[in-house]
C-alpha positions in Angstrom: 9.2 -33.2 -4.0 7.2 -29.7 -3.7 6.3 -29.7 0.2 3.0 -27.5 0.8 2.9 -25.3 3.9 0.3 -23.8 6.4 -0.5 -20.0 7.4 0.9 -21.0 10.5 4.5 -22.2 8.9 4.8 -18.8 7.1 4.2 -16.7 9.9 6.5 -18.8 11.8 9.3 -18.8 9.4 9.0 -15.1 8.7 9.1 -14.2 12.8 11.7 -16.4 13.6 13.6 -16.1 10.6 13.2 -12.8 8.5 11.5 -9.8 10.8 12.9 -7.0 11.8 14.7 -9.1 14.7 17.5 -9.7 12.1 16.7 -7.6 9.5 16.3 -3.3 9.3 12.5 -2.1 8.6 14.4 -0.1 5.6 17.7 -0.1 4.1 20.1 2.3 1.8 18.5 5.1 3.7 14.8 4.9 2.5 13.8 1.8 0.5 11.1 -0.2 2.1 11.9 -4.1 3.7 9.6 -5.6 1.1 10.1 -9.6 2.0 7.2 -9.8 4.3 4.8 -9.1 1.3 6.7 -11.2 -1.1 6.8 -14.2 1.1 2.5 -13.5 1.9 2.0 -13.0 -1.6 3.8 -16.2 -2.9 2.3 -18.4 0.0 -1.3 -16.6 -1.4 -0.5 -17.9 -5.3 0.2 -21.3 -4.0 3.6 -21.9 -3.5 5.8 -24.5 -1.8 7.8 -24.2 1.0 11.3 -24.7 -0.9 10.1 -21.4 -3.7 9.1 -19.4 -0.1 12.5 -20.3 1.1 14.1 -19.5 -2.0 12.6 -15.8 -2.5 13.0 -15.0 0.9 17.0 -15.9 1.0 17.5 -14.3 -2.0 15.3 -10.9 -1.4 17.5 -10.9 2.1 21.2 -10.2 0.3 19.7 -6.9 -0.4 18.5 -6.1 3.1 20.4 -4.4 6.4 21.1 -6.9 8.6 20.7 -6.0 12.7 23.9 -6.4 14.7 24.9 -9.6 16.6 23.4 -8.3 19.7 19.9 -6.4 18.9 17.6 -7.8 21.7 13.8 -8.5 20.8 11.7 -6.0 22.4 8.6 -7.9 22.5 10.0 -9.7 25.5 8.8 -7.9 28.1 12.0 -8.3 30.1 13.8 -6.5 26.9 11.5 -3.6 27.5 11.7 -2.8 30.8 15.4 -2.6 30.5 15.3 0.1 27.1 17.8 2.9 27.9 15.8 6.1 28.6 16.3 7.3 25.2 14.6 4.6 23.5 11.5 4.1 26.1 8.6 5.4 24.5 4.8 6.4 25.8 2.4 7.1 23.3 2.4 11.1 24.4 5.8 11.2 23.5 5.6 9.0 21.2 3.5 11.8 19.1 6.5 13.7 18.2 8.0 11.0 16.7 5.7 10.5 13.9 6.9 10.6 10.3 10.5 11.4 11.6 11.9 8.1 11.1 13.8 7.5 14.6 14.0 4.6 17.1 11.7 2.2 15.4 12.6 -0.5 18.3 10.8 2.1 20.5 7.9 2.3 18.4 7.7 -1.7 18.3 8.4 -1.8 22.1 5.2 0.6 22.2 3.0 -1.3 19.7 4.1 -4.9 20.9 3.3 -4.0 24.5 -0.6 -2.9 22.9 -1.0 -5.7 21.2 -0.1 -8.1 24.0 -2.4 -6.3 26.3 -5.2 -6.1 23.8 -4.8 -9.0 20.8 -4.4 -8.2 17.7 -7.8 -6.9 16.9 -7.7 -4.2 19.7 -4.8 -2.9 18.7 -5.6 -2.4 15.3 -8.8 -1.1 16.1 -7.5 1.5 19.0 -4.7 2.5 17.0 -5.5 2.7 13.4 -7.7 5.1 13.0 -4.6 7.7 14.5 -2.3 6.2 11.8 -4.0 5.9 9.0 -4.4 9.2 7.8 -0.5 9.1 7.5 -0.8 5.6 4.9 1.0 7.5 2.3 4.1 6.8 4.4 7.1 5.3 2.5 5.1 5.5 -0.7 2.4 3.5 0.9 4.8 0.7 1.9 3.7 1.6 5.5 -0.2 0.4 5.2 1.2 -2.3 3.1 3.4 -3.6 5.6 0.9 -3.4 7.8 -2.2 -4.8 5.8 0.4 -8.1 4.7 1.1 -8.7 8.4 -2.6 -8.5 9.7 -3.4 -11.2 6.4 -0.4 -14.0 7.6 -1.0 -13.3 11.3 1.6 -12.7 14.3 2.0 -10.6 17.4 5.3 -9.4 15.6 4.6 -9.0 12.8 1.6 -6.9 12.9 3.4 -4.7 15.4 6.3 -3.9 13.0 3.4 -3.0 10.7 1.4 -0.5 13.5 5.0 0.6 13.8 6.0 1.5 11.0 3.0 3.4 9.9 3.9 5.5 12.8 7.4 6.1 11.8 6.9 6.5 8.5 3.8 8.6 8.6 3.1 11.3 6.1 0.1 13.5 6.8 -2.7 12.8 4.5 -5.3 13.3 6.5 -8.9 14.7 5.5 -8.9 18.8 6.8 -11.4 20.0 9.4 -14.1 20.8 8.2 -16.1 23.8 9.8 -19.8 24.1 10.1 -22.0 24.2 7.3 -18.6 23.7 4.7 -19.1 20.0 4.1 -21.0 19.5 0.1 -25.2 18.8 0.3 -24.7 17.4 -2.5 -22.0 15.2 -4.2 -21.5 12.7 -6.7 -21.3 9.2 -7.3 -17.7 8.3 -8.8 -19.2 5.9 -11.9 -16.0 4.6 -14.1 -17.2 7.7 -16.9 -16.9 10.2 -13.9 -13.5 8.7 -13.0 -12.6 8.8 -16.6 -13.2 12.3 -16.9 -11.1 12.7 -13.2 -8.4 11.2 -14.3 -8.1 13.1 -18.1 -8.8 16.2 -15.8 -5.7 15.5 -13.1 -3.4 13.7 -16.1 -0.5 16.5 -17.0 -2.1 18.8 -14.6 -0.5 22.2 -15.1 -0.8 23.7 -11.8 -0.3 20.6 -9.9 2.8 19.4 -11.5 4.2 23.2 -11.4 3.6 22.9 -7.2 5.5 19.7 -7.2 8.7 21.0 -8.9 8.2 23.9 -7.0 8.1 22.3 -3.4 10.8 19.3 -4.3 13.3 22.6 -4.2 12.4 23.9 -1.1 13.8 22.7 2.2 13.5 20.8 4.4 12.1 18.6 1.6 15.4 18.6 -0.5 17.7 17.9 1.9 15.3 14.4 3.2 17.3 11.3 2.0 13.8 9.4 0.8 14.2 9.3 -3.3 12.7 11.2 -5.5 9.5 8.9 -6.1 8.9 9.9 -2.1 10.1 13.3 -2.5 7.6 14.0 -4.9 4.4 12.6 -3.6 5.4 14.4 -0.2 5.4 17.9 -2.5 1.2 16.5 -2.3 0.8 16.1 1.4 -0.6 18.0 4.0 2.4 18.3 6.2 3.1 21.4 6.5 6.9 21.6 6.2 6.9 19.4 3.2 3.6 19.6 1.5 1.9 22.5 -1.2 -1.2 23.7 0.6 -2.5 25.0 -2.9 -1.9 21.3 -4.2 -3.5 19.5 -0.8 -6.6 21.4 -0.9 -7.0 21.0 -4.7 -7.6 17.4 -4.7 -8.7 17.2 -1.2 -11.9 19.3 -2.9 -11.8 16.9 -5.7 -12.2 13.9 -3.8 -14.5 15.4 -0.9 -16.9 16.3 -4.1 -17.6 12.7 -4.4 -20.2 10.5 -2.5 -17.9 7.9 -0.9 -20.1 6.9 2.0 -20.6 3.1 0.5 -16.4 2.9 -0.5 -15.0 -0.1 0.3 -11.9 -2.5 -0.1 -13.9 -4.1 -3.3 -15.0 -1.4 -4.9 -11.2 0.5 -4.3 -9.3 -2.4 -6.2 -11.8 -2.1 -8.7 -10.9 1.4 -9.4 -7.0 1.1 -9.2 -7.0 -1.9 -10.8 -8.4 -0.5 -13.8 -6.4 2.5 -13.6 -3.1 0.3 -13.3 -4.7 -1.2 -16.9 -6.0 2.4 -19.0 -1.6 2.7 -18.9 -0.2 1.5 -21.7 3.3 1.3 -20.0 3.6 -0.7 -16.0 3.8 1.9 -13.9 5.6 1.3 -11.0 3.3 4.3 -8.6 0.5 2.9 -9.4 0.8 -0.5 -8.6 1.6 0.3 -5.4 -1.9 2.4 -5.2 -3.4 -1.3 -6.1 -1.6 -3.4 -3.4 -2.1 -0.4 -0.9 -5.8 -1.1 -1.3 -5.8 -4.9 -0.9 -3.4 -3.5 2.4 -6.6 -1.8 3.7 -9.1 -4.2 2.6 -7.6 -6.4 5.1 -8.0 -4.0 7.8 -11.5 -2.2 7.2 -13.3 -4.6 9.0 -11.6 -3.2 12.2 -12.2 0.5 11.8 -15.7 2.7 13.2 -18.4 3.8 10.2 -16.9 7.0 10.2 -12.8 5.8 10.3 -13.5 3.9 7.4 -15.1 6.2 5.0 -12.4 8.5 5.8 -9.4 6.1 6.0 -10.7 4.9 2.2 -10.9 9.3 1.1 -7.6 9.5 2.3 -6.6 6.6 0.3 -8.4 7.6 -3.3 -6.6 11.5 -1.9 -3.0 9.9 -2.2 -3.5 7.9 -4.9 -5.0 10.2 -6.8 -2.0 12.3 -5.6 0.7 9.8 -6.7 -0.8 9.4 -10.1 -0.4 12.7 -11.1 3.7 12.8 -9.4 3.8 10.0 -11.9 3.6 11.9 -14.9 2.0 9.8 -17.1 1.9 10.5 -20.8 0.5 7.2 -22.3 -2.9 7.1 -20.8 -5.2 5.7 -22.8 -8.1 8.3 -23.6 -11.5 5.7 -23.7 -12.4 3.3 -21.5 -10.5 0.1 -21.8 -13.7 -1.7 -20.8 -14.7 -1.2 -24.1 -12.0 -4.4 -25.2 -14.0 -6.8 -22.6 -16.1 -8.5 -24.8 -13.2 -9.0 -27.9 -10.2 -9.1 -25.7 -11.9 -11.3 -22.7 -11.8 -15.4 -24.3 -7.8 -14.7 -25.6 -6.7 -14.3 -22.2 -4.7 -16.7 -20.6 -6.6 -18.6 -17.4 -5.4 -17.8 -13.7 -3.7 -20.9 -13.5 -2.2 -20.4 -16.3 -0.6 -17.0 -15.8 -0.1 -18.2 -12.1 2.6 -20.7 -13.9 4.0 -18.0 -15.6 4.6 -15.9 -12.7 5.8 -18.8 -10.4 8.1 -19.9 -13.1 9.4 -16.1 -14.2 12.9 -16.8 -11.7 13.9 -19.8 -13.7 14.2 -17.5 -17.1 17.0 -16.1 -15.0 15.3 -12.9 -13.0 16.1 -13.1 -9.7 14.0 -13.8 -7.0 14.5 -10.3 -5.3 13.5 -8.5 -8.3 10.0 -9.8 -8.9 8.9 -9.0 -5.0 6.5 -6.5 -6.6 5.4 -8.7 -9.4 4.0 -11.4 -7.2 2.2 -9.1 -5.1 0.3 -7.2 -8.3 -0.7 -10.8 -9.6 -1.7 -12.3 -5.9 -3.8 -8.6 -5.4 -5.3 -9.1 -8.8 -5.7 -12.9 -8.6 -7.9 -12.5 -5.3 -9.8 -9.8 -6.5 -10.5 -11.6 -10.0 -11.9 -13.8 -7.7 -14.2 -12.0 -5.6 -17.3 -12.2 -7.8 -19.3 -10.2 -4.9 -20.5 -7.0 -7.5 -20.1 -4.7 -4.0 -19.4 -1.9 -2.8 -20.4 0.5 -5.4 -21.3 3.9 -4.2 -24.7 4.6 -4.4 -25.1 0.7 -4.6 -23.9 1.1 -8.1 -20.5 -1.2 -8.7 -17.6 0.4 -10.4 -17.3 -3.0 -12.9 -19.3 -5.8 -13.8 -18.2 -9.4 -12.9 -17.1 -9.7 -16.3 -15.2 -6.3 -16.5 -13.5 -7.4 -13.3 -12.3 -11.0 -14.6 -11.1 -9.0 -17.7 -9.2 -5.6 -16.2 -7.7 -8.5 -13.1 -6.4 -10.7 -15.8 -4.9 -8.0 -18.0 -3.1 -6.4 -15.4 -1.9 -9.9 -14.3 0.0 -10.3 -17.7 0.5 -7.1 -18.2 2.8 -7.1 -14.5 4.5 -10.3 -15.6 5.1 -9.6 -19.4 6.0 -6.0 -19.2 9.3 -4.5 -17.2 8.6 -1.6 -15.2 9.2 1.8 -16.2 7.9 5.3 -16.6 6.8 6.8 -19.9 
């Protein structure tokens, strides 16, 4: 018999069970620990304790495991007793950021925050100096982090601060001096995004920066993969980034009025994006689940942290869709389908059956990590019928649109395999 669980349970299992105390933060050099998210996501669309059990075992032969004797540095006893080249303060700390090295430290550092402060403070003293670096790990960082804040755990949430910190790639908006920020700037309506994303689609310049900087060192010599590789060519570090390219779309998104941006009105945006590709594109699906990452958090940052934390988001997605190179993007709005295409589709509980059931047509647990988490994002979002966070007041889809674009990217995540065109 199908045994339900609690919140509680899942956080449980997945500390005691599946952190990084036994397993590696990454593995084969650069991909992303995803089993957090799957095990969130699955526990989020309903499913039993065995199914959580199941994914997570199986999602685990793929992972690093940590030797025999890695100690847990959230004990403060562990800590204190760090050799000197692994103890950490924040100042030098700093140097560490984005390089990828002693990510016990880093949790050592973060663990010790969140003991002292909760789990709020924390969040709220130390994200807004990480998240201009949420492009991390192709956005796995935020993600880690924004999966761990939703289940809950002292743990957990400090793998997350620390990860973002180890991972970090530079993002962040550039000063600004006085008198250069726009008077006036416009609303980003689904016809202006439209005409941003034709604009940016097979961008001449853009994509002739990218293969530029992938060539240029220290960038080619990294070992993170070439989807990583490539969004870095975007960034504003400067060892790794195109200036030219940074500032380009930095302009782009500065020219819009993002003041009223939120978590709502983000997944609205991606969401729809994900759907106007024919093909599932892999990038951009993890631009959607990034945002449902920082929806979770939003609450917790100033005013000011949160209108920039969500530029720097639309600045790296924007960023990653055009690294994606996407030839089949549909030219019109798919909006315009709603009203035919709305009644055929299948209800969420159906498609939630489909997707719980897609492992017993033989694809293995481990390999739909990134399916669950699109249909969970979508299926909670589907759901929020609050027509918010529009800039300018003005919603970037209707209740109805939303119900539709959530629904079609559902089926299109669970009937289509991933791939670029």
């Amino acid at each position: 018999m199908a045994i339900a669980t609690s919140s509680t349970n899942v956080q449980r299992m997945l500390t005691k069970n599946w952190s990084t105390l036994n397993y590696r933060i990454e593995y084969g050099g650069f991909f992303s620990n995803h089993l957090l998210h799957g095990v969130v996501a699955l526990f989020e669309l309903g499913a039993d304790e065995e199914k959580l059990d199941e994914f997570a075992a199986n999602y685990a032969t793929k992972l690093e495991k940590e030797e025999p004797d890695h100690e847990d540095v959230l004990r403060p006893e562990v800590r204190s007793s760090l050799p000197q080249d692994k103890l950490l303060t924040f100042e030098s700390a700093r140097e560490l950021r984005g390089k990828r090295e002693n990510f016990d430290g880093l949790l050592a550092l973060y663990a010790a925050e969140i003991q002292e402060l909760g789990i709020d403070g924390a969040v709220k003293k130390h994200l807004p100096l990480l998240v201009g670096g949420l492009a991390g790990a192709l956005l796995h960082s935020i993600i880690q982090l924004g999966y761990a804040y939703r289940i809950g755990g002292e743990r957990l949430v400090a793998e997350g601060l620390a990860y973002m910190h180890y991972a970090y790639l530079s993002f962040d908006e550039p000063s600004l001096g006085a008198g250069d920020e726009l008077s006036e700037k416009k609303p980003l309506s689904r016809e202006e995004a439209l005409r941003l994303v034709l604009n940016l689609n097979s961008h001449e310049f853009l994509l002739g920066e990218m293969r530029r900087q992938v060539k240029t060192k220290p960038l080619a010599d990294l070992d993170i993969g070439d989807l990583q590789r490539r969004l870095s060519t975007m960034s504003g570090d400067p060892e790794r980034g195109s200036r030219a390219a940074f500032q380009l779309i930095w302009d782009t998104v500065n020219g819009y009025d993002l003041s009223t941006m939120d978590g709502t009105f983000a997944l609205d945006l991606v969401l729809w994006l994900y759907a106007m590709i024919e093909h599932n594109d892999f990038v951009i699906l993890h631009a959607v689940t990034s945002a449902w990452a920082l929806q979770q958090l939003e609450h917790l940052l100033e005013p000011a942290d949160r209108v920039r934390a969500w530029k720097v988001w639309l600045h790296v997605s924007l960023s990653a869709f055009v690294t994606a190179q996407i030839r089949d993007l549909r030219v019109s709005d798919i909006c315009e389908l709603c009203s035919d295409e709305l009644p055929g589709l299948d209800s969420w509980s159906q498609i939630i059956a489909r997707t719980l059931g897609l492992a017993e047509q033989g694809v293995l647990e481990r390999d739909l990590v990134h399916v669950y988490k699109l249909v969970q994002v979508a299926h909670g979002h589907g759901g929020d019928m609050t027509v918010r966070g529009g800039v300018n007041g003005k919603s970037f889809l209707s209740a109805e649109e939303r119900d539709y674009i959530t629904r079609k990217s559902a089926l299109k995540v669970i009937s289509v395999d991933f791939g670029s065109f």
